[in-house]
N, C-alpha and C positions, 0 to 999 in steps of 0.2 A: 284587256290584258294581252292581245294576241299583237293589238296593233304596238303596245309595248313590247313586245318577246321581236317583234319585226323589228322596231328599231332599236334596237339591242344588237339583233342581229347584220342587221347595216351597217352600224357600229365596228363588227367584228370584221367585218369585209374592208370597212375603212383600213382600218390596224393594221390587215395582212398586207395590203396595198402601201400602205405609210412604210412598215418595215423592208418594203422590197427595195424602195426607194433610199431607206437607210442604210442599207446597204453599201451606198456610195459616197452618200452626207451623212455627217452624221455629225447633226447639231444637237444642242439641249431644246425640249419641247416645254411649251406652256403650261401651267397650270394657274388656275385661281384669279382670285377674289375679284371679289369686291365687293359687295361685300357690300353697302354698304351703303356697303354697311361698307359706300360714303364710309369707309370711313372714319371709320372706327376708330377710335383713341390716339389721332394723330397728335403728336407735341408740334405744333405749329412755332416757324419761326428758330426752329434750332439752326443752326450752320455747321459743317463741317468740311474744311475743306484736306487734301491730301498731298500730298508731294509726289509728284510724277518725276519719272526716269527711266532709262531705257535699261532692261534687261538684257541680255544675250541668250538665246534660246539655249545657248550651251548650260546655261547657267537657272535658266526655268523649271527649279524645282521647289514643288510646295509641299512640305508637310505632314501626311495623311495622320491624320488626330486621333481617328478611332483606335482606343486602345487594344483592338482586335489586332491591328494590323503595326505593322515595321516597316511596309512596303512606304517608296515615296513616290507622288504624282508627278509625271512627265509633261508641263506643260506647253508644251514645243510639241504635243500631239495634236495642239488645237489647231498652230500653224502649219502641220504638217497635212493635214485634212482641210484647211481651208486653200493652199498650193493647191489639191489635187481636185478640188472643187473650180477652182480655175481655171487650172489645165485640159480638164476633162470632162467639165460637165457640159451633154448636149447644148444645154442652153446661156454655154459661159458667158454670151456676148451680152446676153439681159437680163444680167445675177444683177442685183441691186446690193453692195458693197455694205453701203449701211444698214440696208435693213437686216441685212446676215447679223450684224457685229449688235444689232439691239435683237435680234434672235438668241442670241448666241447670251446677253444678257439676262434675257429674260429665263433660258434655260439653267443657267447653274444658277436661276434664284429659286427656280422650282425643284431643283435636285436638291437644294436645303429640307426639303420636306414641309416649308411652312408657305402656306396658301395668302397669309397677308403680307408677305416680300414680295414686293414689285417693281417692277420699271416701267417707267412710264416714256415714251417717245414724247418727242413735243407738242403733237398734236395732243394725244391723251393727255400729259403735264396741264396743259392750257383747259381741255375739260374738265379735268380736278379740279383747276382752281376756280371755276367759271363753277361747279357744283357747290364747292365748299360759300362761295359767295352768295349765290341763291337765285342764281337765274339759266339757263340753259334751254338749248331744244332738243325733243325726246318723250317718252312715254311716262317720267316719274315717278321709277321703283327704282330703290335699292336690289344691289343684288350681293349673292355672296355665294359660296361653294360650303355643301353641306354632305359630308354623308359621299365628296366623291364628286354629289352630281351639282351643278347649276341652279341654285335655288334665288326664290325672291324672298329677300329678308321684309322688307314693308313696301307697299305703296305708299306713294305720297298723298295726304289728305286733296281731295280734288281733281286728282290728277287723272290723268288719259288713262291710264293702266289701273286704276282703282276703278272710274267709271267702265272698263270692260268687261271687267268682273274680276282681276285680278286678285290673291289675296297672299298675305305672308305663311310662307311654306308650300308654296307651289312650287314644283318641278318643269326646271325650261328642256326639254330634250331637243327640240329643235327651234331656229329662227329662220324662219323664211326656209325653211326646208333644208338648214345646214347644223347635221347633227353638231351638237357642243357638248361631245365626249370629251377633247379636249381641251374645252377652252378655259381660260380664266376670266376673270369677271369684266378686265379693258377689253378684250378683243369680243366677250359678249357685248358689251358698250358700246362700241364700234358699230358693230353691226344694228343694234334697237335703235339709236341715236340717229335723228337725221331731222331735213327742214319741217318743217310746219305743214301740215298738211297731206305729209304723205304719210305710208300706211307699212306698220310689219308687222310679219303672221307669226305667233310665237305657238308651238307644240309645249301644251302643258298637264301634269297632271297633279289634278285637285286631291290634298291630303284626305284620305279614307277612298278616296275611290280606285276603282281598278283600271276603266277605260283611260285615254288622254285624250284631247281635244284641242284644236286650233280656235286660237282666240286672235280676233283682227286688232288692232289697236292703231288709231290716226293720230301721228305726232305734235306736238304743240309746243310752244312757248311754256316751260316748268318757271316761273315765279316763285318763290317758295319762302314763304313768312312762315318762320319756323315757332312762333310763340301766338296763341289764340286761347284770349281770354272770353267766358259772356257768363251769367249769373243764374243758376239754377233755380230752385225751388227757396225758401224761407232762408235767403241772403246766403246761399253754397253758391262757391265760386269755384268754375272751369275753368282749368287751363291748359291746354295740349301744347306740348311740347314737342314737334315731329322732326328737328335734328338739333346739332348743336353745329351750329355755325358763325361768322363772324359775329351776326349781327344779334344771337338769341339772350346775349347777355342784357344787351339793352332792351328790347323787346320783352324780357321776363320783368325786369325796373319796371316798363311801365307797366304790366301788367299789375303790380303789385302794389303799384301807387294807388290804381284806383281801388283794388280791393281794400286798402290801410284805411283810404277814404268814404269807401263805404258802409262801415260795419261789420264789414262779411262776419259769418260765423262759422262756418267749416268751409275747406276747401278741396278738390281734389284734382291732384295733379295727372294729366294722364301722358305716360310714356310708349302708350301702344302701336308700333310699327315705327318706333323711333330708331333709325340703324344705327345713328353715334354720330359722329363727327370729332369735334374739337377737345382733347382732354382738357383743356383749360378753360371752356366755357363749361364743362361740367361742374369744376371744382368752383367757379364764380356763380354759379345757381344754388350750389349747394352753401357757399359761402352767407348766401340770402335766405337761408332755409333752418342751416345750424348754426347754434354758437358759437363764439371763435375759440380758433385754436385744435376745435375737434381734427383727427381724422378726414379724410375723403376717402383715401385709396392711399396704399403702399405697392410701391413698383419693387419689383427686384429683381434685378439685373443677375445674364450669366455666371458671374463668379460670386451669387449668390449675397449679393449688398442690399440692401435694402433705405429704399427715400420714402417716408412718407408725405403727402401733401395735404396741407389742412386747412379750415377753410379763414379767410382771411376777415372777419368781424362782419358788419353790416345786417346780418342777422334780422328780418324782419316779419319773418312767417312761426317760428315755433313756438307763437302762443296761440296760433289758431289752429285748433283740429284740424288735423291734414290726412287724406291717404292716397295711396300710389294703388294707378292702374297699369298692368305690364300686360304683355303675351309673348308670344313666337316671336315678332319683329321689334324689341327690345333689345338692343344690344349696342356694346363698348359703352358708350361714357353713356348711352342708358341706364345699364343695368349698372356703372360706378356710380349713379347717383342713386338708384334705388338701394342700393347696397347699403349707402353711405345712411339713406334716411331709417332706412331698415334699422343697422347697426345702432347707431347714433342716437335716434329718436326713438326707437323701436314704433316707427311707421306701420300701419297694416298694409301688405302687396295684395290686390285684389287684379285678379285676371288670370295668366298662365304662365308655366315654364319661360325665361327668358331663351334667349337663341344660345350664349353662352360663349362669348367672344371675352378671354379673358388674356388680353395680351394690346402693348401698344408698341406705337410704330412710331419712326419718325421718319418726317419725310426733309428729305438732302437734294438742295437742287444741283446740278448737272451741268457741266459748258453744254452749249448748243442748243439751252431751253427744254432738253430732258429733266426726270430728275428720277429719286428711288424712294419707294418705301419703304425701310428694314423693321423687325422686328428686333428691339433695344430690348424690352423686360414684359414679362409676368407680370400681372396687376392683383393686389389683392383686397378685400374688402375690410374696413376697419377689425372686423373679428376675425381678420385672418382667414375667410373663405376663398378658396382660386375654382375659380367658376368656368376656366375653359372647357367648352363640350359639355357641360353641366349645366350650366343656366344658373337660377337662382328662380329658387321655387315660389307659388305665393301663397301666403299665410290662409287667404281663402281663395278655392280655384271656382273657376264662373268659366263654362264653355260660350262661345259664342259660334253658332253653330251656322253653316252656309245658309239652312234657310233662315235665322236670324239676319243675316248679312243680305238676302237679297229681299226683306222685309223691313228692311231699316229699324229693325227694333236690337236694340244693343241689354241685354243682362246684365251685364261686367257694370256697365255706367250705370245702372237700375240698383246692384249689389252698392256699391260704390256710395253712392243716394243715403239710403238706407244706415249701414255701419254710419256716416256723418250726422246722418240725423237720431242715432246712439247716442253717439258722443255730446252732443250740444243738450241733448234732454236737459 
């Protein structure tokens, strides 16, 4: 606890240091995600483009909406602070222009208040979409902003950061010795992410405990087959699900083939440490899961509209007992599918509280190979539950406890077992 009260208090030295310096600049700072939580409920493939034109600073004024206020923003304040950053800052000759101007983006996405609005520079854009695919180098955790601080929503099955001992609901304070009081989850990214072979020290601390601890972790090639089928006890079929990306649509198909062909007689799906990815490969699992027509998810948008999405027939799992495994690293088009099976099927959820990411995004790409994620609507679960900060609880809760985890013996899957072999009696 003291070595946390220390960096806390590092932290606050940073701040006082950061605001001296604001004093003269004063750009918008970063905040958040990622959450991901990968990732969480992107609408992949939308487009939007804008019509650009020149204002005249005389004429830059925007709005201010809060119905507190009458007052209107002077946006010729931004250009009048970036002038005097020109003019007068020590180091004007090795200001780097554009990184200002994707600073400066990335700041009034965090003055929104919402941690999954982001901008992505090109380099990050090209990581995203190299994630969203299923291959990259780096340690293989999701991450996301919880609570404030830098958290890991799931490690990846296999992966560097799972084999270190990483687990979902760790606390990142430091990487490499650079506190991430303020960072958002790209610029934590950034910094974990690197070649094959090399090595970063991540300051963590483990849910229930009080100390924190440096954990090394040696980077690698992330591969990541997001759909793993293999056959338990009296014909129960496993299948973990660890994100939802391009390819898990297909990859659950086949999984499913062989279960149709084999007999199976209960199944259980496990969503545990799943951060989200793709809203639309949720709704196409679910599609294979429930019968048409149902429900997935109902979005609804600022001015309070609402689209539901349902699932589109194919249907080939809900006559065999089925139950869902969740926990802490559960989340976006996770917990919309458990939702949906919950709702829907009324599935039993075996495992723990999901993380609680009730909100989708879509992502718009950008001239110059940038692009944004905005947050478009509110997601809700066929019965109308909105799960943001809340999670979705499960029917029966199963601790799986660190010395479970560094004993390889798993409960939740042992519970899991059990309730299927109920069912088929």
């Amino acid at each position: 606890m003291m070595e946390l009260n220390k960096i806390l208090e590092e932290s606050a030295n940073l701040e006082k240091n950061r605001k001296l310096f604001k004093k003269y600049v004063t750009f918008f700072v970063v905040i958040f995600l990622v959450a991901g939580s990968y990732f969480l409920g992107v609408n992949q493939g939308k487009k939007q483009t804008t019509e650009q034109k020149v204002i005249p600073l005389s004429q830059s004024l925007i709005e201010n909406k809060l119905p507190s206020s009458d007052e209107k923003v002077d946006f010729s304040l931004f250009w009048k602070v970036w002038d005097l950053v020109k003019d007068k800052h020590i180091d004007k000759d090795k200001l780097d222009a554009q990184k200002m101007v994707y600073g400066a983006i990335n700041g009034f996405l965090k003055a929104t208040g919402d941690p999954y609005s982001t901008f992505f520079d090109p380099t990050e854009s090209k990581s995203f979409t190299e994630e969203i695919g299923g291959s990259f180098e780096g340690i293989g955790a999701e991450l996301g902003v919880k609570d404030d601080v830098l958290t890991v929503i799931a490690p990846l099955d296999s992966s560097p950061a799972q084999k270190a001992g990483l687990r979902a609901g760790d606390k990142i304070l430091k990487i490499d010795g650079k506190i991430t009081t303020d960072f958002n989850v790209y610029q934590a990214v950034d910094l974990i992410r690197g070649k094959k072979g090399t090595t970063v020290t991540l300051t963590i601390l483990h849910q229930g405990e009080q100390e924190t601890r440096d954990v090394v972790v040696t980077r690698d090639t992330i591969e990541v087959k997001s759909v793993k089928m293999e056959f338990k006890d009296d014909k129960i079929a496993y299948i973990k699900i660890t994100k939802f990306g391009d390819n898990t649509g297909k990859e659950f198909s086949d999984a499913l083939s062989k279960i149709t062909s084999q007999n199976t007689k209960g199944v259980i799906i496990d969503l545990r440490n799943n951060p989200g990815g793709l809203l639309d490969k949720a709704v196409e699992i679910a599609s294979k899961m429930i019968p048409n027509g149902k429900v997935v998810v109902t979005e609804e948008d600022s001015a309070g509209n609402k689209e539901s999405l349902k699932t589109a027939g194919g249907d080939r799992l809900s006559s065999i007992p089925t139950v869902i495994l969740i926990n802490e690293g559960s989340a976006s088009a996770s917990e919309i599918l458990a939702g949906a099976l919950r709702d829907d099927q009324g599935l039993t959820l075996i495992g723990k509280k999901t993380f609680g990411k009730g909100c989708v995004q879509q992502l718009i790409d950008l001239p110059g190979g940038s692009s944004v994620k905005i947050t478009i609507a509110k997601w809700l679960t066929p019965n109308g539950d909105y799960i943001m900060e809340r999670g979705i609880n499960p029917d029966i809760e199963v601790d799986l406890s660190l010395d479970d985890f560094n004993n390889n013996r798993d409960p939740q899957l042992d519970k899991a077992i059990e309730v299927i072999k109920e069912k088929i009696k």
